[in-house]
Residue, then its C-alpha position, 0 to 999 in steps of 0.5 A: x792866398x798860398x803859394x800855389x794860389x799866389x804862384x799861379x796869379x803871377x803867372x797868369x798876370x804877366x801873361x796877361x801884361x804882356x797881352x796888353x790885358x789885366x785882371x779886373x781892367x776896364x778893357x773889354x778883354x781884360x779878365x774878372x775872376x769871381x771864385x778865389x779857386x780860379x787860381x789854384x784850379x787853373x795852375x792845377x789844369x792848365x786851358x782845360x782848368x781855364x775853360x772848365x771854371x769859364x763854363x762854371x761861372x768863376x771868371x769872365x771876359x767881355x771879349x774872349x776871342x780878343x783876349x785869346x788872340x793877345x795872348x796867343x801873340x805875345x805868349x805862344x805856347x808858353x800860355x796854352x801847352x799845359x801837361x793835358x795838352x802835351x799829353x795828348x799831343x803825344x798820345x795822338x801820335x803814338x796811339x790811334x785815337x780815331x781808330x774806326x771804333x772811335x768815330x762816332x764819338x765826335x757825332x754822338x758829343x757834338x754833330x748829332x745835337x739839336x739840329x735845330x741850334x746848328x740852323x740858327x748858328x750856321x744860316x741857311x746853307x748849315x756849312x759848318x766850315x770857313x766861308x770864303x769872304x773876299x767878295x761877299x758881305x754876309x754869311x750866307x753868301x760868303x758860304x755859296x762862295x766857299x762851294x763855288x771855290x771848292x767847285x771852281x778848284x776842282x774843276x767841276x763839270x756837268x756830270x762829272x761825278x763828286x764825292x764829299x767826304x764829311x759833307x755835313x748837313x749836305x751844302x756842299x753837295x747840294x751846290x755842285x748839283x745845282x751849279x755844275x749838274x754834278x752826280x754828288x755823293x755825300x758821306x758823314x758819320x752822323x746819321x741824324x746829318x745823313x737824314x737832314x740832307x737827304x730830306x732837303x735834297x728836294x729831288x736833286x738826285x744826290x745820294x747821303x751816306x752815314x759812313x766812316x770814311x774807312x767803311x768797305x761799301x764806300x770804296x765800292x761806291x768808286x771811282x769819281x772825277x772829282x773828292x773833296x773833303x771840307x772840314x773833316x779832315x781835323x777828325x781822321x788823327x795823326x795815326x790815320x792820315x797815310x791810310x785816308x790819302x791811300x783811300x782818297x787815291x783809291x777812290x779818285x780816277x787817275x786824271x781826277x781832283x781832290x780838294x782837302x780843305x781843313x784847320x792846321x798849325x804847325x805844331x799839330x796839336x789840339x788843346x785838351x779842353x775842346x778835345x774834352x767837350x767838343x771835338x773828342x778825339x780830334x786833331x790838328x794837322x801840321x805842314x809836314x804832317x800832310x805833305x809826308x802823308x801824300x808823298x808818292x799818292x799825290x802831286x800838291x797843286x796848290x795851297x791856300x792860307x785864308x786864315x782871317x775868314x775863318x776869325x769873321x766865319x766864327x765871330x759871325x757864328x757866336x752872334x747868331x748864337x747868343x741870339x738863339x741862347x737868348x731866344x732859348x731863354x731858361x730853356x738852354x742850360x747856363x753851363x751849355x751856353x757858357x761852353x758854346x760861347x766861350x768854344x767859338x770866342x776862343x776858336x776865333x781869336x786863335x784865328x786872329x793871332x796868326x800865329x796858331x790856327x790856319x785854314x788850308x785849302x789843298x788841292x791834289x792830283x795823281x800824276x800832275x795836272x797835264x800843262x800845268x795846275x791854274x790857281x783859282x782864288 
């Protein structure tokens, strides 16, 4: 082995002794590598060199999200910021990368995939964001709990008008017509999810748009009571973030509510490999990103942190997952399913460390809620 090799074996040992994790250990989140190549490629690439030679078969784990969560706690960033991460936590603060020409990348590498894989992962309500745990014992019902708490957050009335910016598959909006009888409009970038929600709308009345949030005929389609924004915000980059909060105040009527609800660190930065294969173009928002981007748009009435449902949320999308793959049989591509695998492990375990990813619900007003904002939890 040379230098490099032998250099980068080190560094990935120590990691993983701190971690309490080996290289060929007996703990299920200790690491097997298959391919002598591992090392040089991964001191070469960084977590992107990590999680391609993951999808090629070079090296395994039996519990990834449990290895990412130890290593995350005990080494920081000093295990996951390599020069591909680093630089693209610069460029996506220096250049616009979701410029409204780059959109539809995210819906053409990942949301417009087979629906058919989203509904077995997802379950019946096909909410592609955290469930809310507290009083429930399954997805399903931890997804409706989720709608409900949006909608309780807001305040939702019978007939009040809402708006779901990024509504995926229509969840949400189907909820609040249900529960609260509200006149819901659902705006996504992907057509294919468009089409979905409007063909299981089921005569409810509720409208679906194929729109970037930037689009002309959507500030045209305002203003309404009430605008939430449930996992979407992660695709509108740092650059964007001043402009969506001044569209948000412009569709929201003086006395309304507006619920984001996304996925934050305080670093602000997404990591090279999921940018590469899953969300293109994607980044994650810090504390102050957010709190200067709404300062003189937006009084913050309330902020919730419920970053362990998300780690339950994710780890119950990977079983459902690996039992599609298995019931796909030949017919899911080795590489495809590695990928998906080792994405919601390490996205799980980035929950679990507590240190990294949390899961904010944020709800704004424009002048203050008058005597006062009650939390709902």
């Amino acid at each position: 082995m040379g230098g490099l090799e032998s250099a980068a074996r080190r560094a990935v040992e120590q990691a993983l002794e701190r971690a309490g994790a080996r290289v060929g250990g007996p703990d299920p989140w200790d690491i097997h590598v298959h391919d002598p190549r591992f090392w040089r490629r991964v001191a070469l690439g960084g977590s992107l060199a990590l999680g391609d030679s993951y999808m090629d078969g070079w090296w395994d784990c039996a519990a990834i999200d449990e290895l990412t969560a130890r290593v995350l706690r005990t080494s920081g960033d000093e295990a996951v910021l390599d020069w591909r991460t680093a630089a693209l936590a610069t460029a996506s603060r220096l250049v616009n990368l979701q410029s409204s020409r780059r959109a539809g990348q995210v819906a053409e590498v990942h949301y417009d995939l087979d629906t058919e894989l989203f509904a077995a992962m997802l379950g019946p309500t096909m909410a592609y964001s955290c469930a809310y745990w507290r009083a429930a014992d399954d997805l399903d019902a931890a997804q409706r709990a989720k709608f409900e708490l949006v909608c309780a957050k807001l305040y939702l009335g019978t007939g009040e008008s809402l708006l779901d910016i990024g509504c995926g598959w229509g969840g949400l909006v189907r909820h609040a017509v249900d529960s609260r009888g509200a006149r819901a409009v659902g705006v996504t970038v992907s057509a294919p999810q468009r089409d979905w929600a409007a063909a299981h709308d089921d005569g409810r009345g509720a409208e679906y748009h194929a729109l970037d949030w930037r689009d002309p005929a959507l500030g045209r389609m305002g203003p309404f009571d009430k605008l939430c924004s449930v996992g979407m915000f992660e695709h509108v980059g740092h650059r964007n973030y001043r402009a969506f909060f001044e569209s948000a105040h412009r569709l929201l009527r003086d006395d309304g509510l507006f619920l984001l609800h996304t996925i934050g660190n305080e670093h602000g930065r997404t990591d090279a490999w999921l940018n590469r294969h899953i969300f293109p173009n994607g980044a994650l928002p810090a504390t102050a990103d957010i709190s200067r981007a709404v300062q003189g748009l937006f009084v913050i009435e309330d902020w919730h942190n419920f970053r362990a449902d998300y780690d339950r949320t994710v780890t119950t999308w990977h079983a459902n997952f690996l039992r599609y793959a298995e019931a796909r049989g030949a017919a899911m591509p080795t590489r495809f399913r590695r990928m998906w695998s080792y994405y919601l492990q390490t996205m799980a375990g980035s929950f679990r460390a507590g240190c990294r990813n949390q899961l904010w619900q944020i709800v704004l007003s424009k002048r203050g809620v008058r005597g006062g904002y009650r939390s709902i939890r």
